[in-house]
NUSE-414125 format. One record per residue (C-alpha): chain; x negated, y negated, z. Coordinates in steps of 0.1 Angstrom, whole numbers, padded with zeros to 4 digits, always signed. Each point is the difference from the previous one (the first is absolute). Last residue first. Example, Ala and Ser with C-alpha at 12.3 -4.5 7.8 and 13.67 -1.06 7.14 Angstrom:
c,c1,c2,c3
A,-0137,+0011,+0071
A,+0014,+0034,+0007
***
This chain:
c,c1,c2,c3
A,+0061,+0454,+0170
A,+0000,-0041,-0010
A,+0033,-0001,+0018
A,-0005,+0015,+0033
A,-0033,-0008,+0005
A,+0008,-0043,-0008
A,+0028,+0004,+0030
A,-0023,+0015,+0022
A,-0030,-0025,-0006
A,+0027,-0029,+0001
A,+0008,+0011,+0035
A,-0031,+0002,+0013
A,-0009,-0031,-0011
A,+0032,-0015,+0015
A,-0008,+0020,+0037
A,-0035,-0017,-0007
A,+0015,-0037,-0005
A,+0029,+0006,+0024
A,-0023,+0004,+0033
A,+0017,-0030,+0018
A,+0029,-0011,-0019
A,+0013,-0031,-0024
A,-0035,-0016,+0005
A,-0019,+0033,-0004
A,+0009,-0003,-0035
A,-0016,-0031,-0002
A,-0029,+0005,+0024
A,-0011,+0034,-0021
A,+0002,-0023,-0032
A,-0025,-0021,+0015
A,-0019,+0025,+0018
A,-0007,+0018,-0033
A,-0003,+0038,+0010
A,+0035,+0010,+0002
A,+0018,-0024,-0024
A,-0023,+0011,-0022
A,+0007,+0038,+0002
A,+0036,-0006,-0009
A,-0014,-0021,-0029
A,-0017,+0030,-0014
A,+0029,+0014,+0005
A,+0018,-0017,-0020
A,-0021,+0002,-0028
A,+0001,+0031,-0003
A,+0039,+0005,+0003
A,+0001,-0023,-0028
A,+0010,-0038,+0006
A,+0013,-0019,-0037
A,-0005,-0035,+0016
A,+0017,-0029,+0016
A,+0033,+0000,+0012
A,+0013,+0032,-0009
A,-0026,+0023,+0001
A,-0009,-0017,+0035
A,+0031,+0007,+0014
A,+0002,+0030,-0010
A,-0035,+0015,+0013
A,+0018,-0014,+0039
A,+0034,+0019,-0010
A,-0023,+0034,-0007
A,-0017,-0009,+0035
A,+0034,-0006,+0016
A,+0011,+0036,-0013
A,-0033,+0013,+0012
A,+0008,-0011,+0034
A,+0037,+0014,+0001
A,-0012,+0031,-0015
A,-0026,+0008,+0022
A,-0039,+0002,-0012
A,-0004,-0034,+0025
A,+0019,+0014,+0029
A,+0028,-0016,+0017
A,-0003,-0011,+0037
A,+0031,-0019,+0000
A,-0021,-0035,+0006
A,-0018,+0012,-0029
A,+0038,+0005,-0025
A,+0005,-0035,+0018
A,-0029,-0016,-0012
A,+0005,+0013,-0031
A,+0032,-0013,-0002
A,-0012,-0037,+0010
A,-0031,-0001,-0024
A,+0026,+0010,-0033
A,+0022,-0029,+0010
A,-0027,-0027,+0002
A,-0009,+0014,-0032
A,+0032,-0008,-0015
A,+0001,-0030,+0012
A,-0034,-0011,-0011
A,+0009,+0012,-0035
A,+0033,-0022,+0001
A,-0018,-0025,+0014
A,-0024,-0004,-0027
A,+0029,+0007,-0031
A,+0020,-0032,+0020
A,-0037,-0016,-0008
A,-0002,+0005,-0031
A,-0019,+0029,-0015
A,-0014,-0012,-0038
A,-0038,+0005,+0008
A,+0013,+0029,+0022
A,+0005,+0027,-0031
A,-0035,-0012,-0023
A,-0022,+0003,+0033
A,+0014,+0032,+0011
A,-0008,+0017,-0033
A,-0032,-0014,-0004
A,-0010,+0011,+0031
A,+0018,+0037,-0009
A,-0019,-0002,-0032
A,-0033,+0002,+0019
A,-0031,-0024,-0009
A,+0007,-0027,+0026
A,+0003,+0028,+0025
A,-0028,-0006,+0025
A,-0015,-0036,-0010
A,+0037,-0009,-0007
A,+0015,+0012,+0036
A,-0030,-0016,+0016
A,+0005,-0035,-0014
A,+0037,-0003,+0002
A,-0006,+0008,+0037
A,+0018,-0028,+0015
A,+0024,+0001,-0026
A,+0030,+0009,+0020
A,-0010,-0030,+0023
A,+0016,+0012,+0032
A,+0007,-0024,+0024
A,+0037,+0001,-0013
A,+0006,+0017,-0028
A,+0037,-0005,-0017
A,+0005,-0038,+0016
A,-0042,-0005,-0004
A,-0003,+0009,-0032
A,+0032,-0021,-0009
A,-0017,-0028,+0010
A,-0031,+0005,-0017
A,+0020,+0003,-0033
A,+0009,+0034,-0016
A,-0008,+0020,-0026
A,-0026,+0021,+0011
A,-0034,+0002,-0022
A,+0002,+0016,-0032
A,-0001,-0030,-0021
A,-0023,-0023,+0018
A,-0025,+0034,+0006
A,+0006,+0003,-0040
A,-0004,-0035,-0010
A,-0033,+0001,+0023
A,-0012,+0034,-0016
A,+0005,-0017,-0034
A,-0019,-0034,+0006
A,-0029,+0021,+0011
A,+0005,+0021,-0031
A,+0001,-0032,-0023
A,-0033,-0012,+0018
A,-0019,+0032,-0002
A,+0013,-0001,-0040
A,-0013,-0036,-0002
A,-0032,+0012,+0017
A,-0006,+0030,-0028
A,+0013,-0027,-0027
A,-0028,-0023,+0013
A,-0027,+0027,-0001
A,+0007,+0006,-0034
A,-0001,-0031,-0011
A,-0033,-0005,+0015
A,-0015,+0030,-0015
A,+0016,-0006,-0042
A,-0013,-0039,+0007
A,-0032,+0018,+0009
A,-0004,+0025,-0031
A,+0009,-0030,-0019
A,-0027,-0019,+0009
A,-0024,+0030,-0003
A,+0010,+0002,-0037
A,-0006,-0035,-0005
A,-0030,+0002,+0013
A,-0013,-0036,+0020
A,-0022,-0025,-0006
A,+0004,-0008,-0035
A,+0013,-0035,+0011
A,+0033,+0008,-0009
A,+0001,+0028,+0032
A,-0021,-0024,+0020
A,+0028,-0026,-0002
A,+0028,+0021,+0005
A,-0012,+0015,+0035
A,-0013,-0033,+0012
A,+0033,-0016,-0011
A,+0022,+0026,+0018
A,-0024,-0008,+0031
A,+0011,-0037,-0003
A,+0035,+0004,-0003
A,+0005,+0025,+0027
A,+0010,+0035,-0004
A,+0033,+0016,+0016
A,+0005,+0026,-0028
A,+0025,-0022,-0018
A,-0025,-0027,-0004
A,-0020,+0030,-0014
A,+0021,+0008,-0027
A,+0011,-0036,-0005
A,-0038,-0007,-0012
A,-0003,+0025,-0021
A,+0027,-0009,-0021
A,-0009,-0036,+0001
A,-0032,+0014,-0017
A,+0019,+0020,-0027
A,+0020,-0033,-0007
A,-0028,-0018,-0001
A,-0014,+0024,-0026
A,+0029,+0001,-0017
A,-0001,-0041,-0004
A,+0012,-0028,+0018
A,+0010,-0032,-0010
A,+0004,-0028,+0026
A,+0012,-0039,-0012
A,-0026,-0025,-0007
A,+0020,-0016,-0030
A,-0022,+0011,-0024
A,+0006,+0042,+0016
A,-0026,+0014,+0021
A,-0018,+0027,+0001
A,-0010,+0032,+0023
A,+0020,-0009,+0024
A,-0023,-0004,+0032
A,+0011,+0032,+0028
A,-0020,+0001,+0034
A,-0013,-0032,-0005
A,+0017,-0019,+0024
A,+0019,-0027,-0019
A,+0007,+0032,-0029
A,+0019,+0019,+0031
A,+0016,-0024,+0017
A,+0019,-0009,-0038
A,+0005,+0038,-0007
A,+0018,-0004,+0039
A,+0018,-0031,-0006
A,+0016,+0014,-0031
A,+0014,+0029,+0025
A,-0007,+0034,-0007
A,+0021,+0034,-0015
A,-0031,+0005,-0024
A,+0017,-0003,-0034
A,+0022,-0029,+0011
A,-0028,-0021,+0016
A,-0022,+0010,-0033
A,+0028,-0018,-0024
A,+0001,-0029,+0023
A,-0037,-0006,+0003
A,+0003,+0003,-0043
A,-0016,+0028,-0020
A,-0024,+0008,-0020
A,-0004,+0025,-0030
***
């Protein structure tokens, strides 16, 4: 059988100017031709044109998909071994597609997760402070947790009025514990580990499921990293350790 420039165009998903580029380079001559002079093309033509999309698609020039044709009809090359190559480079292209599509995935997630609100609202709720100043950190060391995940899937829908309502409450908790230190209270006393339980709240409900572990593995953060230490030394002199301290007592009492 052998068909007509159209009929290939609408197998092939190309354009009639494209078969016709084709046959006035070389790369694909219609096997025969019809009285009038119009294109047929065989199976064979149409096996070749196959080839020949399969590496257009795989980022191949015209000229090197020739080369690669041409010494395969010429007898120069095993079919076998041909195929065995197509079967490689396809493979490595679905392996960078995939890379690709998980790039593109990560950046629909960091878009997706990432707070909702404009740069002017940032600034009303945040002031100097970039909240995701250290997006980076936070991923590289808890990306793989559920609690991250957690937090990011609960504030990628906070609004702004949730924002202030979370640094309000906050604001809050820092003034009453600076006045149970200003009062000389211990940190295993009541009053201080009632603040601390009030502190692991606030961050169960806001953004993540917080065990008594975990929370005081963040008590000893706020400690030892100087930038947590100058937050919560902020609201009082000292408060980062007596905090620590706190959440310590509070965690003893309720994991024992």
């Amino acid at each position: 059988m052998n068909y007509s420039v159209g009929q290939v165009a609408g197998f092939a998903g190309v354009t009639v100017r494209t078969l016709h580029h084709y046959d006035d380079i070389g790369l694909l001559v219609p096997s025969e031709r019809s009285h009038a002079g119009h294109r047929r093309y065989s199976d064979a033509d149409l096996d070749r044109l196959q080839q020949i999309l399969f590496y257009r698609e795989l980022g191949f020039p015209l000229d090197e998909v020739a080369a690669l044709l041409d010494d395969l009809a010429g007898g120069n090359g095993d079919p076998r071994a041909h195929l065995r190559r197509q079967h490689e480079l396809l493979t490595a292209r679905i392996e960078k597609l995939r890379k690709m599509a998980a790039a593109v995935e990560h950046a629909m997630e960091a878009r997706t997760m990432g707070l909702n609100l404009t740069p002017e609202e940032k600034f009303e709720v945040f002031g100097d402070n970039d909240p995701e100043q250290y997006a980076e950190e936070v991923e590289e060391r808890w990306g793989d947790t559920d609690e991250y995940a957690d937090s990011q899937r609960r504030t990628a829908s906070y609004t702004k009025e949730d924002w202030k309502r979370i640094q309000a409450e906050a604001a809050d908790w820092g003034e009453r514990y600076g006045a149970l230190m200003s009062a000389d209270e211990p940190p295993a006393g009541e009053a201080a580990m009632a603040l601390a339980e009030e502190h692991r709240q606030h961050i169960c409900r806001w953004f993540y499921e917080c065990s008594y572990e975990i929370h005081r593995c963040l008590g000893e953060m706020y400690a030892s990293d100087e930038r947590f230490k100058a937050f919560y030394d902020a609201m009082r002199p000292g408060l980062a350790e007596h905090l620590r301290d706190a959440i310590a007592a509070n965690a003893a009492r309720h994991i024992s």
